[in-house]
N, C-alpha and C positions, 0 to 999 in steps of 0.2 A: 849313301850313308850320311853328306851332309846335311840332304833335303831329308832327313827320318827324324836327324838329331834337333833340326829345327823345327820341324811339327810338334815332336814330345816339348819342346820350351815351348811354345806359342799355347798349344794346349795346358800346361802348367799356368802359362799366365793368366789363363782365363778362368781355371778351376778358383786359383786366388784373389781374382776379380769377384768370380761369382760367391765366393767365400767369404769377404768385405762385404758385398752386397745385401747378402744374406743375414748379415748378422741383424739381433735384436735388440735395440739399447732397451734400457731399465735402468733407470734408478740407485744409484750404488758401488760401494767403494773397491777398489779392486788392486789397492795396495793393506795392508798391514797397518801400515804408518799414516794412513788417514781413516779421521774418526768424526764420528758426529755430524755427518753429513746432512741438510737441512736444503729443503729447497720452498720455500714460499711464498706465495702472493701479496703482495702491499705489504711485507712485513705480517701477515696475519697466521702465525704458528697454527690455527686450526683449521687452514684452508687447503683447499686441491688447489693444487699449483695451475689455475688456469687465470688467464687476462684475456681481456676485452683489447680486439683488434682495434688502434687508432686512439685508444683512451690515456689518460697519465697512467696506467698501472704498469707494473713492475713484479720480476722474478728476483727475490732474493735466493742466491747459494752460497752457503758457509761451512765449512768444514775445520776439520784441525788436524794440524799437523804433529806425529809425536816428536818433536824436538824445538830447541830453541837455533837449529842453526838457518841459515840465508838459503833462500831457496829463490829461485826465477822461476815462478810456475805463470803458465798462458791456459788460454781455453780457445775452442775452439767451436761453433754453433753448426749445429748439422740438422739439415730437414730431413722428416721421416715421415713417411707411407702412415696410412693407419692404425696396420700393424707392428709401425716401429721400426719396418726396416724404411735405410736412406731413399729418403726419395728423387727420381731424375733429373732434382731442379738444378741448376748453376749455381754456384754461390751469389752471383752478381742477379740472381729474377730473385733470390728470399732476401737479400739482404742489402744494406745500406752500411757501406763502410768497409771494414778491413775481417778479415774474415778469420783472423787471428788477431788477439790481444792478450795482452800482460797484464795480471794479476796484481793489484798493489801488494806493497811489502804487508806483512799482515804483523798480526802483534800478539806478544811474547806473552806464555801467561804470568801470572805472578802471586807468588807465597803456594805456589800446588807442589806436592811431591813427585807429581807425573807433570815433568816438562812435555810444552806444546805449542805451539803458533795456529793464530786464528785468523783465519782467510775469511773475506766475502766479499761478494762483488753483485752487482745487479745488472741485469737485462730491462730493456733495452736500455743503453748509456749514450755519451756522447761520440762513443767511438761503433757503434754499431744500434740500428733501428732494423726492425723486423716487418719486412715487404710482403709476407705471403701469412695466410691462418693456417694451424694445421698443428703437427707434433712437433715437437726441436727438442734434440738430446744433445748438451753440451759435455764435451770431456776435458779433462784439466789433464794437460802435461807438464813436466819439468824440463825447461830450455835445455837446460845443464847436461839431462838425463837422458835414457834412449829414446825418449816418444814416444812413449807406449804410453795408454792413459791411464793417468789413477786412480781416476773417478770419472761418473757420467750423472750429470742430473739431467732430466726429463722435466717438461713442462710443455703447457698448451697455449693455442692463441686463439680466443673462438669470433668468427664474426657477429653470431647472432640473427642469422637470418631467418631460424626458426624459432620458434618459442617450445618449450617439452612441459607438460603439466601431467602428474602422473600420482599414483598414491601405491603404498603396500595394507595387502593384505592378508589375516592370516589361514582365508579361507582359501584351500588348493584344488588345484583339476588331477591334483593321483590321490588324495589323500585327506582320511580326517585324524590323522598321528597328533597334530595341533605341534609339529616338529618345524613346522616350513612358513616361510614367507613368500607369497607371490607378491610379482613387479607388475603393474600394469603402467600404460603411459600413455599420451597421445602427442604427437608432434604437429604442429600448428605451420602451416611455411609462409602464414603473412603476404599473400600473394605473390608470393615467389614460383616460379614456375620449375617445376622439375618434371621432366620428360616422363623420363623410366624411373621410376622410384625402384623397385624389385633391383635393377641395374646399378643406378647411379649412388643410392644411398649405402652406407654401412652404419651400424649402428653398435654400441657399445657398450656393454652396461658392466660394470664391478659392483661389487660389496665390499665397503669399507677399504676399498680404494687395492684389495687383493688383484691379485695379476692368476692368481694359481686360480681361481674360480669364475674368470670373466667369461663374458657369453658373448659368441659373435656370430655373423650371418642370421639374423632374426627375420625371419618375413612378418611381415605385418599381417593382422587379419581383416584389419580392413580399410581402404585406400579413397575417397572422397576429393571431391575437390576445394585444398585447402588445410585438409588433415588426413594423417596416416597415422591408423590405432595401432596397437600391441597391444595383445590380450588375450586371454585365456591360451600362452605359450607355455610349454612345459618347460621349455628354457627358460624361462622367466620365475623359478621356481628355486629358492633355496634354502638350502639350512639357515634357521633363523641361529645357529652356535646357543652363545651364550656371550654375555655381558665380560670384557677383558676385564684377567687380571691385574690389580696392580698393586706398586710398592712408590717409595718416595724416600731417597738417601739424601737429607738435603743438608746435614753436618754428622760429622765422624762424632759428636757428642753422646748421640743417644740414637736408636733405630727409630724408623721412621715407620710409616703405613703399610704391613706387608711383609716387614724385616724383624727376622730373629734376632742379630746380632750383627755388628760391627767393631771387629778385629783389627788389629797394624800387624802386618807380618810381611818384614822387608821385602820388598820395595813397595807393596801396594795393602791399601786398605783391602778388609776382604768383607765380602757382603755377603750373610747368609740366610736366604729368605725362609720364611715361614715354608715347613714343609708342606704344599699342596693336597689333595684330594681330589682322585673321582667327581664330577658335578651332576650326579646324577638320578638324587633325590629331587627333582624339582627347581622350578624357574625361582631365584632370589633378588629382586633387583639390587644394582648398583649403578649409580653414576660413575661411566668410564668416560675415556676417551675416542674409543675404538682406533686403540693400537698405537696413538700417539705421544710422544713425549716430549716436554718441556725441561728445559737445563736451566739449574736455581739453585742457590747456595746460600744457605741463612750468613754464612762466615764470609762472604763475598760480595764488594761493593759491586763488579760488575762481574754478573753471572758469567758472559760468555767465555771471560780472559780468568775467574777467580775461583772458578770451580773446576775441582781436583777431581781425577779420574778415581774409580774403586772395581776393583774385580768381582765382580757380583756370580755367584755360586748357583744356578739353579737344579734344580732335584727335582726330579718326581717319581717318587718308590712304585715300583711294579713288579710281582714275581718271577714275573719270567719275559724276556723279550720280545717282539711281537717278528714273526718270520717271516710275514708276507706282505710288511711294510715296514715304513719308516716315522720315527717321530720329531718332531721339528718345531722351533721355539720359534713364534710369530708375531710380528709387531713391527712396526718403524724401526723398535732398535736392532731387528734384523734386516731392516730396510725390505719389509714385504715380502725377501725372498727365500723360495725354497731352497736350499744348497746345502754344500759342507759348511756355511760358517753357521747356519742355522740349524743342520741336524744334531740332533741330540745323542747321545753314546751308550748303549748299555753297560753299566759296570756290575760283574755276574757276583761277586762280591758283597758290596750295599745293595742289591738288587733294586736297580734305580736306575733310569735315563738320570744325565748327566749333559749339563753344559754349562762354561765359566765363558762369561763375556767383560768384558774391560768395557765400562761404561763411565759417562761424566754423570757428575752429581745432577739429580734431578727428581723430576715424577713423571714413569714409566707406567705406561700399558703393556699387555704381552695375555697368550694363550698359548696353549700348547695343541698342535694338529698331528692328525697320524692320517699319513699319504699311502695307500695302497701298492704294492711294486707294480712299474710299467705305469701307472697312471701319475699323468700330472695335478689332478685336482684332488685337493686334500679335504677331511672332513675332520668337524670338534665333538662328532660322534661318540667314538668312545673313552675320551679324555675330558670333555667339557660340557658334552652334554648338545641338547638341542631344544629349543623352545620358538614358541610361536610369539610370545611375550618379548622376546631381548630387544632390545635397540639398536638400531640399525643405520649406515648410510647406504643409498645408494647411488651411484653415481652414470649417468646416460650422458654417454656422447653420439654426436648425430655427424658423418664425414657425408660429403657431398662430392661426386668427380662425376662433370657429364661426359657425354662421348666425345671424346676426342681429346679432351685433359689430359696433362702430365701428372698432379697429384690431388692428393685428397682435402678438401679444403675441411678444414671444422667450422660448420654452421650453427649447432647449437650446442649446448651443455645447461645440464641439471641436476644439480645434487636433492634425491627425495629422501626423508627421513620415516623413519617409521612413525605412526601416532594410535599409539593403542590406548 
């Protein structure tokens, strides 16, 4: 009986080992009370959060807290696999220093109606240098609190051992819909030697820095000594969408780009945007961001401490609900993810998806996607349309682990843009 009761613990511990193990970080807040989470390179608001292994650069993370009270928040840096789960290393083979650190006091906002405290800190500091290339998802906890995290930002370290040169186009191998963009690329390895490529390489590519549409396991089509193509892959094959929408609340004064009206109705500003449309008369350009937002306050000397939160109202009128999926509001200020803070709500009523987010003053990208049930990849199909014309990033990452490695190193990265 004793030896039964102790197999069921031993096997529990390992189901919650392998359950830890398992998990996949991303990007994003996972308290209520933290907002506005930012994770950037050099300081550069329009950048993929990667650095150059050995160089001065730096990951800025900043977020806010909704209150003005004392908080003891730490972080914690965690290597990960290519797919983001942890990978096998020690703290002591990635890293240099203490493997936990404390968060400076952060600072109180001032003259906003929505109390808040504004963190940030950078990677690599004085108290911690980064020993290995690859993925690292940092989570912030409260000393005070249970230890549970409240946030995780994600960021990259690439060495650069290969070069990626690659272009889109809007010509496809399924199709002449003129709906899709093809990725083609070529990886360069600089006389680097890689064994098994088909083996040792993974390769990675998103659009617009999406998790919900990334492609992985790519075989090359053709392998040279010194270069590995990608090309004519029907993986490499995606909805060109369409150009994000955007708005810009940047004083409770007067509506900004996007915005109907801006209301006071205690306790929060209310933001009501331009009622949307179907995008499906045809390609229109616009300069967006794709998905990005900047926090900015004409009434505030310093944006990040003086700009007030507003509840911003989104709508999109539709007869009737769609049954065999779901809709979902996407952008940075969903933080890229598909979930419940992102899904949208039918209300049978105003016959309208429905979603109110508490956002800081700024200028905002966002589209709206409708996900399939059972499938994780969503499409701007029939809410935003799709063109061969839009503007595009895309973003290739190149992991490298030869035989016998523990994890996966990042050797190249390149963001390619569209040029039509």
């Amino acid at each position: 009986m004793i030896k039964h009761k102790f197999l069921i613990i031993v096997l529990l511990l390992f189901s919650v080992i392998a359950a830890v193990q398992a998990q996949i970080y991303r990007t994003g807040s996972h308290s209520e009370q933290i907002r506005s989470l930012t994770v950037y390179p050099n300081g550069n608001w329009s950048a993929v959060p990667v650095i150059q292994m050995g160089s001065d650069h730096y990951i800025e993370i900043s977020f806010d807290e909704l209150s003005h009270d004392y908080k003891r928040y730490a972080y914690k840096v965690i290597h990960c696999n290519a797919d983001w789960t942890q990978s096998d290393m020690n703290v002591l083979e990635y890293l240099d220093g203490f493997s936990e650190n404390d968060i400076e006091a952060g600072e109180e906002s001032v003259s906003t109606l929505v109390l808040y405290t504004h963190y940030k800190f950078s990677l690599p500091n004085k108290n911690v240098s980064l020993k290995l290339s690859g993925n690292y998802a940092v989570t912030v906890f409260d000393r005070d609190g249970s230890g549970d995290a409240l946030l995780t930002a994600c960021f990259m370290v690439v060495e650069n051992k290969v070069t990626i040169e690659g272009s889109v186009t809007a010509t496809t191998d399924i199709n002449y819909k003129q709906s899709d963009q093809q990725l083609n690329f070529d990886v360069k390895t600089l006389g680097m030697t890689i064994q098994q490529p088909l083996d040792e390489l993974k390769v990675v590519v998103r659009q617009n820095n999406r998790s919900d549409n990334e492609v992985r396991n790519i075989a090359p089509l053709m392998i040279v000594p010194g270069l590995i193509r990608y090309e004519h892959d029907k993986n490499l094959i995606f909805e060109g969408g369409n150009e994000y929408r955007r708005f810009e609340m940047t004083s409770f004064k007067y509506p900004g780009i996007g915005i109907n009206k801006i209301e006071y109705f205690n306790p929060y500003y209310h933001v009501e945007l331009i009622p949307p449309e179907k995008r499906m008369m045809g390609y229109v350009f616009d300069k967006d961001q794709n998905g990005r937002f900047l926090i900015h306050s004409l009434e505030a000397t310093d944006g990040l401490t003086g700009s007030d939160y507003y509840l911003v109202h989104f709508t999109f009128p539709m007869e009737k609900p769609y049954l065999d999926g779901a809709v979902f509001l996407n952008g940075y200020l969903t933080e890229n993810r598909l979930d419940t803070k992102s899904k949208m709500i039918y209300n049978f009523e105003r016959k309208a998806y429905e979603k109110d987010l508490l956002l800081k003053q700024g200028a905002y990208n966002y589209q709206y996607l409708y996900r399939p049930n059972k499938n994780n990849k969503a499409t701007t199909l029939p809410l935003e349309g799709s063109y061969w014309e839009t503007e595009n990033e895309y973003q290739v990452y190149v992991y490298y682990r030869p035989i016998g490695e523990r994890y996966d190193r990042l050797i190249g990265f390149k963001q390619i843009q569209t040029a039509f």
